[in-house]
Every structure is written in C-alpha cells, then in structure tokens.
C-alpha positions in Angstrom: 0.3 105.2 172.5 0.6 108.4 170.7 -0.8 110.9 173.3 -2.6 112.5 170.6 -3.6 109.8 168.1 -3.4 106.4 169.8 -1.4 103.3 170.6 -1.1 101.8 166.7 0.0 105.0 164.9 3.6 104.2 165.1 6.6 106.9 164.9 4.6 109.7 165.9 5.2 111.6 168.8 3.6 115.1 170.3 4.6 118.4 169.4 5.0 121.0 171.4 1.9 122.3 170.5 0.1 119.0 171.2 -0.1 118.0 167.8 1.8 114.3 166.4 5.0 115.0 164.4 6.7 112.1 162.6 10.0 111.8 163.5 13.0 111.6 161.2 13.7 107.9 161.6 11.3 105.1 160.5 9.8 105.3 164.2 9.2 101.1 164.1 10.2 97.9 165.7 11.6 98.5 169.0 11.4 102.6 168.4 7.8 102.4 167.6 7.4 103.8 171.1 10.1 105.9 171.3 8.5 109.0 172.3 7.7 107.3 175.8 9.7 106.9 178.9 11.7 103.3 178.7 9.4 101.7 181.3 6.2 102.8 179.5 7.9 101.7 176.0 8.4 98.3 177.8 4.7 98.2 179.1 3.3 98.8 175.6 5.7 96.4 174.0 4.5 93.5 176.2 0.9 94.8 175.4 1.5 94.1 171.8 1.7 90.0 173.4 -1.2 90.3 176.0 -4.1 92.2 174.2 -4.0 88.5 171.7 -4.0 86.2 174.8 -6.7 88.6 176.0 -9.0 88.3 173.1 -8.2 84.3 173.5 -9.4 84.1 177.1 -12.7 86.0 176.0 -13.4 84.2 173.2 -12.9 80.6 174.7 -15.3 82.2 177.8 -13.1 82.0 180.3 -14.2 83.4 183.9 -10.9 85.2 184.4 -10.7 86.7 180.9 -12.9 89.4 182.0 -10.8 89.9 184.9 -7.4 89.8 182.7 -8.9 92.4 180.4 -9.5 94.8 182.8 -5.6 94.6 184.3 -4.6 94.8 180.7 -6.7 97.7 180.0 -5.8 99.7 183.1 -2.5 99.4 181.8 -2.3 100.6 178.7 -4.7 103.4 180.1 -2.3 104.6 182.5 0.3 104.4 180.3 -1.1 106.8 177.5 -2.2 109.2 180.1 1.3 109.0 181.9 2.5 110.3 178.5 -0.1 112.3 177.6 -0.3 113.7 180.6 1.5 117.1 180.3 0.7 117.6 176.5 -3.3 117.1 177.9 -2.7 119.7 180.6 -1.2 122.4 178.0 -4.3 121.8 176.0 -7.0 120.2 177.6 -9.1 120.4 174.3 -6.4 117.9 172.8 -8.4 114.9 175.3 -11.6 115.6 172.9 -10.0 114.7 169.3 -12.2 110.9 168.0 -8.9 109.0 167.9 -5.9 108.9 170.7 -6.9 109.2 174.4 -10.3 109.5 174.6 -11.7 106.5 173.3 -9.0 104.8 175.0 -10.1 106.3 178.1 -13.9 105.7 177.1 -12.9 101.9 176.6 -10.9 101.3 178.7 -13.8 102.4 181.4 -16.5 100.2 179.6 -14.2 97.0 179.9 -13.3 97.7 184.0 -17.3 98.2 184.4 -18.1 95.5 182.8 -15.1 93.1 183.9 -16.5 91.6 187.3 -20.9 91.3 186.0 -19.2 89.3 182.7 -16.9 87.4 184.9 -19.7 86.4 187.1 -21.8 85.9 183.7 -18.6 83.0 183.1 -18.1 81.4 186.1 -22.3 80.8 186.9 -22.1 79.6 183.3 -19.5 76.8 184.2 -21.6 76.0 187.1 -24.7 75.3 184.5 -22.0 73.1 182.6 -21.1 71.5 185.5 -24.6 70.8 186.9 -25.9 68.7 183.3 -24.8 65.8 182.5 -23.9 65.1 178.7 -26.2 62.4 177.2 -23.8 59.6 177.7 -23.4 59.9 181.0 -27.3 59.9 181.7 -27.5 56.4 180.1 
C-alpha cells in the first residue's frame, strides 16, 4: 500500500514530507509496489491472488472464510504500517487522511472482530444443514 493513500494507488510512494509523489517510471506490474521492502512487495503481490479467493470463501459461506479473512487482513495491515511506519511517526496527523492507513486499519479491525462470531455463525449453520433432511430423503 501507499503509506499515505492506500494499497490500489499504484506508483506512488511517500515523500519526505509524508505526502505520495509519483515516481518517474510507470510505477506498475511488478514495480507497482516498489516503494516497499522486497518481502513486503512480495506479501502485497500474493494479496492481489488471496483477497479474490477470500471474497469466494465468504460468499459460498464457508466456516473458515471468516477465519482466512482475518489472516489475510492482518497481513496486509501489517504490511502498510511496516511501511508507513516511519513516515506515520514524522507526522502522526498523516494516520487521519479518509484514504490510506486508517481505513485500512479501521477495516482491518472490524473483519478480526468479527472473524471468529461469523465463523461460528457458518459452522452452527452447517450443523442446521446437516440436521434436515431434504424432501427426498424424508419419503
């Protein structure tokens, strides 16, 4: 993620003054990231392939998509503040924008509080499922 503006704004990275400059190349494909260390360009690159199969385990209400979500979400969390972290601590105020890290943050602390009472929501559902018989069984 941009530490100022937010994973999806490709090419940008923070200024000095904590602030997003474009750089001079096109800033996409494998260098959308490139402001980042390597390991934290890798993380958000496999993100790119997880946060679908994410939305996939939720929408077909599957009990461990909850669970998935949240691993997913801590991840990309502590991945924007790694690199956010020292352009946050020269100007705190930065954290407050409506786009980048704080709604990332704020998100990313709904889905971990919500991960385990929807999980349970899932699973106790497939125990309903399991419990009634379809109609052409009952025959």
């Amino acid at each position: 993620m941009d530490p100022v503006h937010g994973r999806g704004v490709r090419g940008r990275v923070p200024g000095r003054d904590g602030s997003a400059r474009v750089p001079a190349g096109d800033g996409g494909g494998l260098n959308a990231y490139d402001y980042a260390p390597v390991i934290v360009q890798l993380l958000f690159h496999v993100l790119l392939l997880l946060d679908p199969l994410v939305a996939l385990a939720i929408i077909r209400a599957r009990p461990a998509g909850p669970l998935f979500a949240a691993m997913v979400m801590l991840a990309d969390v502590l991945g924007n503040w790694s690199v956010a972290w020292s352009a946050i601590m020269t100007h705190p105020t930065a954290f407050l924008r409506p786009i980048g890290l704080l709604p990332i943050t704020l998100f990313g602390i709904f889905v971990l509080l919500t991960a385990l009472p929807l999980r349970r929501a899932l699973a106790s559902r497939g125990d309903v499922d399991a419990c009634v018989s379809s109609p052409a069984e009952a025959r």
